[in-house]
C-alpha positions in Angstrom: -28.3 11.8 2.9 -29.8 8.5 4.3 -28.3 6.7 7.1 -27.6 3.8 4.3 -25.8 6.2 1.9 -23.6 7.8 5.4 -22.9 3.6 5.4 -21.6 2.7 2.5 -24.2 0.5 1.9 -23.4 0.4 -1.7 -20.3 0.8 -1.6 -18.0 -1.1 -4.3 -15.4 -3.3 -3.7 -11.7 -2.1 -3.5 -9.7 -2.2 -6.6 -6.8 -2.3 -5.1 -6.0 -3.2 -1.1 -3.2 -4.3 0.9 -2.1 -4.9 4.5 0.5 -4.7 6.6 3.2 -5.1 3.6 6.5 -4.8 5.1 9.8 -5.1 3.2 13.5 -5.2 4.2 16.6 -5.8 3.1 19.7 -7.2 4.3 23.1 -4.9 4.2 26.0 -7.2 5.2 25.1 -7.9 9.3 22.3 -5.2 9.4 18.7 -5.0 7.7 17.2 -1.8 6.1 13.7 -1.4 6.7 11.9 0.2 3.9 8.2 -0.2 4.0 6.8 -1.1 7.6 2.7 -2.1 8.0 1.6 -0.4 4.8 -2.1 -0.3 4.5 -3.7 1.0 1.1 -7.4 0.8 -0.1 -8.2 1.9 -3.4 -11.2 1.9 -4.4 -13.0 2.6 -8.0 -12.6 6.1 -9.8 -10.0 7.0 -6.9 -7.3 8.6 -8.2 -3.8 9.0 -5.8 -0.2 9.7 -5.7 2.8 8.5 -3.8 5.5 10.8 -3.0 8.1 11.2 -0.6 11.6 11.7 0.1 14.3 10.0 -2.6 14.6 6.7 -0.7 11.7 6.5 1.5 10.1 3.2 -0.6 7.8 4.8 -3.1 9.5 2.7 -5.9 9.3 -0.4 -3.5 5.9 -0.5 -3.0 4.3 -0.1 -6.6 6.7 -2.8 -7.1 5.3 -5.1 -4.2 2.1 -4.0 -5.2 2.2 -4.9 -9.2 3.9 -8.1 -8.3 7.5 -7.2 -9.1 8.8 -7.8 -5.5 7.9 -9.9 -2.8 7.0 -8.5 0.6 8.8 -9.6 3.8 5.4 -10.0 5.1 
């Protein structure tokens, strides 16, 4: 493999990225955090899951991330 390939020198643009999403929600004089400095890259012909625990945000952030839901930042 050339040094260029090692590189990504032709390497496609992501499909998909985000940064830093956080989200949280307010519950009476305290706030939930759900998602804290999320980071996700997809790129093209990736393929990925999300899973976790029942509540940990998984629903949240495809939400955020097909425009459903605003981040808190």
């Amino acid at each position: 493999m050339t040094e260029g390939a090692r590189m990504g020198e032709a390497q496609a643009a992501p499909v998909l990225e985000a940064r830093g999403i956080r989200r949280e929600f307010r519950e009476g004089p305290s706030t939930l955090t759900v998602l804290q400095e999320v980071n996700l890259r997809i790129l093209p012909g990736e393929r990925l899951s999300i899973v976790g625990a029942s509540g940990s945000g998984k629903t949240t952030l495809l939400q955020i991330l097909g425009g459903l839901d605003r981040p808190t930042a």
